[in-house]
Short mmCIF file of the C-alpha atoms (twelve columns), coordinates in Angstrom:
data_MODEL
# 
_entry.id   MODEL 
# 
loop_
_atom_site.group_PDB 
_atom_site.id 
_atom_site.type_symbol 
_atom_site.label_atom_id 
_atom_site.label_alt_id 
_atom_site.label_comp_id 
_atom_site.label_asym_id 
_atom_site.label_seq_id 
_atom_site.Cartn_x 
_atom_site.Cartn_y 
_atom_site.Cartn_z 
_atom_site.pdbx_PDB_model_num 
ATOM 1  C CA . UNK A 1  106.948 81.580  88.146  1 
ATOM 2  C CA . UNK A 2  105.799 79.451  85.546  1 
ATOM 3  C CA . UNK A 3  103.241 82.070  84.082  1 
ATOM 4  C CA . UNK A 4  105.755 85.128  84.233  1 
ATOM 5  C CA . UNK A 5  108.721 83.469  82.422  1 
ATOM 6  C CA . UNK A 6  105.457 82.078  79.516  1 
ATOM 7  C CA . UNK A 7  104.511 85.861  79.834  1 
ATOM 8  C CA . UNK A 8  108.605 87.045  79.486  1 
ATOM 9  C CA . UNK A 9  107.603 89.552  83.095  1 
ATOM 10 C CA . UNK A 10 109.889 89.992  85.586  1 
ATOM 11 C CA . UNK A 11 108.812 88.241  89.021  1 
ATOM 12 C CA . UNK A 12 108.809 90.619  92.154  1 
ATOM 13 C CA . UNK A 13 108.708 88.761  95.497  1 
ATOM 14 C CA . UNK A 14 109.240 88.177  99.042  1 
ATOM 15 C CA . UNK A 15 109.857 85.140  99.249  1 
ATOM 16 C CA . UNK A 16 113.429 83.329  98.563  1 
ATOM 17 C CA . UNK A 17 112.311 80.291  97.837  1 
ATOM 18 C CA . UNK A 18 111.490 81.444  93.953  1 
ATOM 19 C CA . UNK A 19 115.479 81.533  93.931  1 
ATOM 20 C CA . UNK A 20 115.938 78.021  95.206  1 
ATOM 21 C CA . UNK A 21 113.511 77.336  92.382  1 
ATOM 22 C CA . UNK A 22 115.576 78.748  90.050  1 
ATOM 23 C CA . UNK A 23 118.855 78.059  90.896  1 
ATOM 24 C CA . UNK A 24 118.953 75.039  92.517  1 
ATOM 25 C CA . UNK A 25 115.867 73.189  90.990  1 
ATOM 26 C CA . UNK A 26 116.802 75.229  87.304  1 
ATOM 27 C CA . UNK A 27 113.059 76.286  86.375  1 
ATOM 28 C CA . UNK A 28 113.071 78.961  84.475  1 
ATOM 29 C CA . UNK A 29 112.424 82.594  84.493  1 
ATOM 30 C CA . UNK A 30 112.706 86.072  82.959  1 
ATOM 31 C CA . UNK A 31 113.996 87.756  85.862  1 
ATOM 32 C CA . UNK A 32 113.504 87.825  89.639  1 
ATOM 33 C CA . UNK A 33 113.214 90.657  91.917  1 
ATOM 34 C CA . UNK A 34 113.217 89.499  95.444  1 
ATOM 35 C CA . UNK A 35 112.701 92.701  98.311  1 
ATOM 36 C CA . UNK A 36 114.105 91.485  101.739 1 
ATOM 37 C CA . UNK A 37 113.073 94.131  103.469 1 
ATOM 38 C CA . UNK A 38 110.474 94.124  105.422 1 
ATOM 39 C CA . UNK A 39 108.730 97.677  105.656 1 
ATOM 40 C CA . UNK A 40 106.164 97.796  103.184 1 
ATOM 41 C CA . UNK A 41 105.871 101.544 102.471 1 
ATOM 42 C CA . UNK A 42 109.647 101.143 101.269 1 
ATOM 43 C CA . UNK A 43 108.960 98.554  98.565  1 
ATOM 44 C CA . UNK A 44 108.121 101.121 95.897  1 
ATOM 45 C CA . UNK A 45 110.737 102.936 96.109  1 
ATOM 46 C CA . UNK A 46 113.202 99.996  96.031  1 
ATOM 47 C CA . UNK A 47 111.642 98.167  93.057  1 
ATOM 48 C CA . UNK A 48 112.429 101.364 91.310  1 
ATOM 49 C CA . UNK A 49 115.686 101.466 92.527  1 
ATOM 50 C CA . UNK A 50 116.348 98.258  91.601  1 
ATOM 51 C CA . UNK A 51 114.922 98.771  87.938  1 
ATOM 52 C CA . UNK A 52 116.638 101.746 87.035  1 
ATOM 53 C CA . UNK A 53 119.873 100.394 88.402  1 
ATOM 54 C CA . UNK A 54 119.145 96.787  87.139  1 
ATOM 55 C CA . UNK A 55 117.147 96.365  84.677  1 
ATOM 56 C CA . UNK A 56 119.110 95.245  81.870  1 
ATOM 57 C CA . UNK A 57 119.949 92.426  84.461  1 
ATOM 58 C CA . UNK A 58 116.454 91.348  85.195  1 
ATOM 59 C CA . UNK A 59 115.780 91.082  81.378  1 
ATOM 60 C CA . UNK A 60 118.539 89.357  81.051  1 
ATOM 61 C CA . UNK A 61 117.502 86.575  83.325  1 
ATOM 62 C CA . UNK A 62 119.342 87.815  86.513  1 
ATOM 63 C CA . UNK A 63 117.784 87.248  90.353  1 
ATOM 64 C CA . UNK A 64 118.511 90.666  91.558  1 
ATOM 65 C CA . UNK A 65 118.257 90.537  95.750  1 
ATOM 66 C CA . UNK A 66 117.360 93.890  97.037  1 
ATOM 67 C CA . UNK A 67 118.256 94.545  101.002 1 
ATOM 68 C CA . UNK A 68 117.773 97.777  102.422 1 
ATOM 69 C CA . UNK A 69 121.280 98.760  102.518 1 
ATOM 70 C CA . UNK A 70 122.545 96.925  98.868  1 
ATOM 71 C CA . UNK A 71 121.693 95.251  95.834  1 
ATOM 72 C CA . UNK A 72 122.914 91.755  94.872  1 
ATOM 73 C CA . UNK A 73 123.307 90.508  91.631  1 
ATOM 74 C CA . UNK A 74 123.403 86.778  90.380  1 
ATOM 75 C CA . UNK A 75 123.620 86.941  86.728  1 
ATOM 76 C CA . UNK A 76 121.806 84.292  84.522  1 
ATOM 77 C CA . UNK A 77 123.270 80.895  84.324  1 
# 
């Protein structure tokens, strides 16, 4: 997380606990993408999803949560 925010990238992940690291522990970041799903041949197609509908938010600092059936949104502290 460290490396992407140095690099100003966006972090795409699995796992929640880079949201616990920036919410509760307040490390920071230039935008997370976390996929809950867990089908891997639908990733693609959701990061681009997300992107296009998001984007602005993710450079902006937002964790954008992407489930199958929605799209959450926390906006940057």
């Amino acid at each position: 997380m460290a490396y992407a925010f140095r690099e100003r990238r966006i972090l795409v992940t699995l796992d929640k606990d880079f949201g616990d690291l920036a919410v509760r522990r307040r490390q920071p970041h230039a935008g997370l993408l976390r996929l809950v799903p867990p089908e891997v041949d639908r990733h693609a197609s959701l990061i681009l999803e997300a992107l296009e509908l998001h984007g602005d938010d993710l450079l902006a600092g937002a964790i954008v949560t992407v489930e199958e059936d929605r799209i959450r949104v926390r906006p940057p502290d």
